[in-house]
C-alpha positions in Angstrom: -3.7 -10.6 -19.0 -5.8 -12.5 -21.6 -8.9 -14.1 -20.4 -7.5 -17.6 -20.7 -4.5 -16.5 -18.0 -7.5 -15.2 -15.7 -9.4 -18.1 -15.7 -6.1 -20.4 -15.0 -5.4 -18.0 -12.1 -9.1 -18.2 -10.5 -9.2 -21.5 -11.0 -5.6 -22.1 -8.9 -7.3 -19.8 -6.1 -11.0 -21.3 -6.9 -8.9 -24.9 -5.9 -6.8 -23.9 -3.6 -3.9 -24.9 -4.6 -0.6 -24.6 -6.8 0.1 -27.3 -9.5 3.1 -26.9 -11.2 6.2 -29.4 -13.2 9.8 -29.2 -12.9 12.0 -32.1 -14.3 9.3 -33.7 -15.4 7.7 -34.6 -12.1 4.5 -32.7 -10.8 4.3 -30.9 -8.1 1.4 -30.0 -6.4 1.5 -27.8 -3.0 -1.8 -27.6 -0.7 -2.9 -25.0 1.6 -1.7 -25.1 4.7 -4.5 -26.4 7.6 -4.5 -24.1 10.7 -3.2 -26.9 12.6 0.1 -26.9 10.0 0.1 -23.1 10.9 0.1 -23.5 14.6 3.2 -26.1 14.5 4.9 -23.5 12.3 4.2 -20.7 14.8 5.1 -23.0 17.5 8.0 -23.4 15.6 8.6 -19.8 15.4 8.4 -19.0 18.7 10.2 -22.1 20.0 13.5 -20.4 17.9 13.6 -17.2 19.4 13.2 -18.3 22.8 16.0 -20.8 22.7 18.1 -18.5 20.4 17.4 -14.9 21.9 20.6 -15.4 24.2 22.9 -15.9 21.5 24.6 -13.7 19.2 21.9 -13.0 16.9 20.9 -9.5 15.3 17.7 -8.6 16.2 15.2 -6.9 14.0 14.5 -3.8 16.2 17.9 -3.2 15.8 18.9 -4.3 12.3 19.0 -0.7 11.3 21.6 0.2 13.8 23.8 -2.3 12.5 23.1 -1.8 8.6 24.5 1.8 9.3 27.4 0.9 11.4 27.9 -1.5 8.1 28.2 1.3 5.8 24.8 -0.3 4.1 22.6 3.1 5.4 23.6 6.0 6.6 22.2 8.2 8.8 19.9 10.1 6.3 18.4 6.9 5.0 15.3 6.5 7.2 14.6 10.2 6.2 15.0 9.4 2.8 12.1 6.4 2.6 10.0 8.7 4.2 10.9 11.5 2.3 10.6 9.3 -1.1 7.5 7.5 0.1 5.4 11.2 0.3 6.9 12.1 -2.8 5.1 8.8 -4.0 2.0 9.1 -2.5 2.0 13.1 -3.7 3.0 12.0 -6.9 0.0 9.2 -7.1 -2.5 12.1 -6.3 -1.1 14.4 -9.5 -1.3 11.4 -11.4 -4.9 11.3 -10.9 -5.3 14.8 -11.1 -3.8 14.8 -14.3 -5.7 11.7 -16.3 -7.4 14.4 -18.6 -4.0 15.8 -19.3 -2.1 13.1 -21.4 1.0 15.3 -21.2 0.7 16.2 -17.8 0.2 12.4 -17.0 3.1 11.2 -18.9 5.4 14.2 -16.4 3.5 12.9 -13.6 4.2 8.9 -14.6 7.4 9.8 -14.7 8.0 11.3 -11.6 5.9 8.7 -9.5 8.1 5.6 -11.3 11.8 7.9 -10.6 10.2 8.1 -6.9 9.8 4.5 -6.8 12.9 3.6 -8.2 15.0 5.4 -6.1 13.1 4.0 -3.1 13.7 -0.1 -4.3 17.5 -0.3 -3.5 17.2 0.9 0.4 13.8 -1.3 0.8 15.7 -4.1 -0.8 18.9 -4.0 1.0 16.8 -3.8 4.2 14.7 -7.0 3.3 17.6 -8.8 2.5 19.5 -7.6 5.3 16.5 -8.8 8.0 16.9 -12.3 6.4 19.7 -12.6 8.6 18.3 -11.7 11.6 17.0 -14.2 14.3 13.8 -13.0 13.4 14.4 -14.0 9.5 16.3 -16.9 10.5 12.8 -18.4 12.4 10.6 -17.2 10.0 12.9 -19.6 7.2 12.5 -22.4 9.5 8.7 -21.6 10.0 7.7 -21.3 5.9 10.3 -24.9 6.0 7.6 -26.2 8.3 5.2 -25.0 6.0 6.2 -26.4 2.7 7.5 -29.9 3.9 4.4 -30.9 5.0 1.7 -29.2 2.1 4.0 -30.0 -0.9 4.0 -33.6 -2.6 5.7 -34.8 -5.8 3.9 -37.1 -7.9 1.1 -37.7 -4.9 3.3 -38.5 -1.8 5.0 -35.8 0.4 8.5 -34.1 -1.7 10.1 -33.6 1.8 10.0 -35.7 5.2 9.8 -33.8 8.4 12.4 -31.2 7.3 14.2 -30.5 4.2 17.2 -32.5 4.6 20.2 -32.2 7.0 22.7 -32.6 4.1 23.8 -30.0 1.6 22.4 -32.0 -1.3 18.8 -32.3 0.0 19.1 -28.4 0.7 20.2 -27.4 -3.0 16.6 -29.5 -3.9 14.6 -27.6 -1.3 16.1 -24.6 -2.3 15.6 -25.1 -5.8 12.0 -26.3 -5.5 11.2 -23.3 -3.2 12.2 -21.0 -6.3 10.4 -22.9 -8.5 7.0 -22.4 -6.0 8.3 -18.4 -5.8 8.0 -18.3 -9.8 4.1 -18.9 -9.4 3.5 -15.9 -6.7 0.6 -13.6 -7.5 1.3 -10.0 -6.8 -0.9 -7.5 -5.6 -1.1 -5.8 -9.3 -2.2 -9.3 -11.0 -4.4 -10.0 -8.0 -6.0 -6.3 -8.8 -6.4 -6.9 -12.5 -8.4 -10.3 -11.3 -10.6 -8.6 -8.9 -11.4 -6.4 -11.6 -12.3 -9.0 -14.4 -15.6 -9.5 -15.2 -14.9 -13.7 -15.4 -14.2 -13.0 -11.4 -16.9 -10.7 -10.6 -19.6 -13.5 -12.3 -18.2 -15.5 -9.6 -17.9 -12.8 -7.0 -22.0 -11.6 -8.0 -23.6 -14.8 -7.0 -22.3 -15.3 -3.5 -20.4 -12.6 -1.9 -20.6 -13.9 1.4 -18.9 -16.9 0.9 -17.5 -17.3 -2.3 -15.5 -20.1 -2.1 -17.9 -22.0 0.1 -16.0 -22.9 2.9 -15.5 -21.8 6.8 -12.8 -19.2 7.8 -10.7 -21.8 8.9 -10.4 -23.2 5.2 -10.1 -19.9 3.2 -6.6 -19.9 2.0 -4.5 -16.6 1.9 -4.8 -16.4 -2.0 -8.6 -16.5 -1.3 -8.0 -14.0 1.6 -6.5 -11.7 -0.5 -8.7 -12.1 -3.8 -12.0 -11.0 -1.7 -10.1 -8.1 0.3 -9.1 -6.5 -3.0 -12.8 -7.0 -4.9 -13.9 -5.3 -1.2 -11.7 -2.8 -2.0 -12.9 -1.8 -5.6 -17.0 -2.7 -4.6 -16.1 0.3 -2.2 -15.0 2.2 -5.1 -17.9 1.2 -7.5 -20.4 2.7 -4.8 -18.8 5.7 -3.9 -20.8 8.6 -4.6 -17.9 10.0 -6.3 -17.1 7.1 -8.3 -14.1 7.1 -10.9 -13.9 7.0 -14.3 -13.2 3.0 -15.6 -9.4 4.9 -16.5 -8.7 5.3 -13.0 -10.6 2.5 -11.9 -8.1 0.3 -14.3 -4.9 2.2 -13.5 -3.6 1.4 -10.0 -1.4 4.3 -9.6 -4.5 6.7 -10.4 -6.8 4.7 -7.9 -4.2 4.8 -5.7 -4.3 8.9 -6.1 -7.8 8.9 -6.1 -8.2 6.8 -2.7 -5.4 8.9 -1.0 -7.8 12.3 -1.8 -10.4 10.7 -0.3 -9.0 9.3 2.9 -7.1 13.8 2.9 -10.9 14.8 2.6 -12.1 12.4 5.6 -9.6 13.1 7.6 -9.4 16.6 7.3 -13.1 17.1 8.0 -12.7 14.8 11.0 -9.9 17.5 12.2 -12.4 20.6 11.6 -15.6 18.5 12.6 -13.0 18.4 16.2 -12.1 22.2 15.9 -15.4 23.1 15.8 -16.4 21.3 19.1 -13.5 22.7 20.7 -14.4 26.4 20.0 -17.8 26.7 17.9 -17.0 30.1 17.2 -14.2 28.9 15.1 -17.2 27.3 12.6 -17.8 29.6 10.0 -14.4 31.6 10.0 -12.6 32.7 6.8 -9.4 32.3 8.5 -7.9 30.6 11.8 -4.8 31.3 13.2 -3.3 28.1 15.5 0.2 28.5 17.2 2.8 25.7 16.1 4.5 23.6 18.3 7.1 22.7 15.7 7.3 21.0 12.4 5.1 17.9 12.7 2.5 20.1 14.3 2.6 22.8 11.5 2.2 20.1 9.0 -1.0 18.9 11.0 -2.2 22.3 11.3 -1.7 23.1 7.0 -3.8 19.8 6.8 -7.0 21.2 7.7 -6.9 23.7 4.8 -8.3 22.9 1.5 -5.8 23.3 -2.1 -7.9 26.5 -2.5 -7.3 27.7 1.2 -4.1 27.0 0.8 -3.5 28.4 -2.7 -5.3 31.3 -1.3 -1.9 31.6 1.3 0.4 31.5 -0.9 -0.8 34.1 -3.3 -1.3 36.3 -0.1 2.6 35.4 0.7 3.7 36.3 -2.5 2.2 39.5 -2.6 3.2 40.9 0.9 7.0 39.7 -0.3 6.9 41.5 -3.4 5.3 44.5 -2.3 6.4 44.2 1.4 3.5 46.3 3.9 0.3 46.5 2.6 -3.2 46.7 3.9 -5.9 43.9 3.9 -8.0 45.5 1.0 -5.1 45.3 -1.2 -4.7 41.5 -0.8 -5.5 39.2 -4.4 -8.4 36.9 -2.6 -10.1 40.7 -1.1 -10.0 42.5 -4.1 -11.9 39.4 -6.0 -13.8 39.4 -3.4 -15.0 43.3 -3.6 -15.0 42.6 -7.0 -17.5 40.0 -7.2 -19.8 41.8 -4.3 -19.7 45.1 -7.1 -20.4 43.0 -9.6 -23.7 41.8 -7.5 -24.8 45.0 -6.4 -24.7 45.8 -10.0 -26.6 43.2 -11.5 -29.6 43.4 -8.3 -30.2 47.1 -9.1 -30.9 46.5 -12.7 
């Protein structure tokens, strides 16, 4: 974005609101008051209970019936999983590779197949959990919403409800994907946080940057100061990123997902430790797995040299099946280097 589309956006969130034209007319559509919100919720709730009896698809069990469908199979749930650690893995290479322009491009690559392949089953199940009683309420809640913050040309667009005839419907319908059009997305709301015309703003009071109680703080506000949270976080870490991952969400992303590996993996030792101290300053510790989730856990608490380290040692039992400890890659470097020491003290 150029600096004149920043300062239109931060001035939309700096208001509050979202002005906007269609046909000539203009639209203008307020944040909702907590009191709208409750009414909504009310709303909400008031649906389910009155609906929960009928023959409605529920959301815990919309999966069920998207297989029975034909829309999933059975292998689908493993799939998302399976494609959202090859994204997050992928994130981290990306990262590890921003010195690397060609292995960045590879590693670009891979991370946008990853997330490509994962759009069509995320999107079939959004659109199928529209039609659930849960999406069904949650319609009637945001109708709620919109009918009482939205006026045309300074009055209300909509009465109490959107219409009960299929003409006043189309309108709402149409004016709801008109309001759509104008919805930030996490990646825009990033590259604002980011901006130095926001940050001015952000420098001078960030405690309360849009000067008004938490009851007033609209969800674009919300958002805005979460994500400039976020990066300040990043900024001060002792580790701090270069301004090209700072800039390049993916990279961040890989860069943040490290981190939170590193914390949680010293966490795990940190606990190992006070379990059995004797465990502290050990080369090598040998658990028992309980299966396939716990051998993943357990492979967590060893660093990419640890575990490099394995899979050299792996490769050379294979290839040369039964050999003795001092024949091992990691122990000859290791006599190696102590040689080399012993060497260089008795000059």
């Amino acid at each position: 974005m150029n600096d004149a589309e920043i300062e239109l956006l931060l001035y939309r969130i700096l208001s509050g609101k979202l002005i906007f034209f269609y046909l000539g007319d203009r639209y203008e559509l307020l944040p909702a008051s907590p009191e709208i919100k409750y009414d909504a919720q009310l709303l909400y709730n008031k649906i389910i209970s009155e609906e929960k009896y009928n023959e409605w698809i529920r959301e815990e069990h919309a999966v069920g019936f998207m297989i029975n469908l034909g829309l999933w199979t059975r292998d689908t749930m493993k799939i998302i999983e399976d494609l959202e650690k090859k994204i997050e893995n992928s994130k981290v290479d990306l990262y590890k590779s921003s010195i690397f322009p060609d292995r960045e491009k590879q590693a670009r690559k891979k991370l946008n197949d990853y997330k490509s392949q994962l759009e069509k089953p995320l999107g079939q199940k959004v659109d199928f959990l529209s039609n659930t009683l849960e999406g069904y309420a949650n319609s009637l809640k945001n109708e709620h919403i919109i009918c009482n913050t939205l006026y045309k040309n300074n009055r209300l667009a909509f009465k109490n409800t959107a219409g009960s005839n299929e003409n006043s419907y189309s309108y709402f319908n149409t004016i709801v994907t008109e309001i759509n059009k104008h919805t930030i997305s996490i990646e825009t709301f990033k590259e604002l946080a980011r901006s130095q015309i926001w940050r001015s703003y952000w420098g001078c009071n960030t405690k309360n940057p849009f000067n008004c109680s938490i009851k007033e703080i609209t969800d674009e506000q919300k958002t805005l100061i979460s994500i400039t949270k976020m990066y300040d976080s990043v900024y001060e870490h002792p580790d701090c990123p270069p301004d090209k991952v700072i800039e390049d969400d993916d990279m961040l992303d890989g860069w943040m997902i490290l981190q939170r590996r590193k914390s949680e993996q010293n966490k795990k030792k940190q606990k190992l430790d006070e379990i059995n101290p004797k465990l502290k300053n050990a080369q090598e510790v040998f658990i028992m797995s309980q299966g396939q989730e716990s051998y993943e856990e357990i492979m967590s608490l060893n660093s990419d040299d640890a575990k490099y380290r394995m899979q050299e040692k792996v490769k050379y039992i294979n290839t040369h099946g039964s050999v003795k400890d001092s024949e091992l890659p990691d122990v000859q470097r290791q006599i190696r280097t102590q040689a080399a020491e012993t060497f260089k003290n008795r000059k």
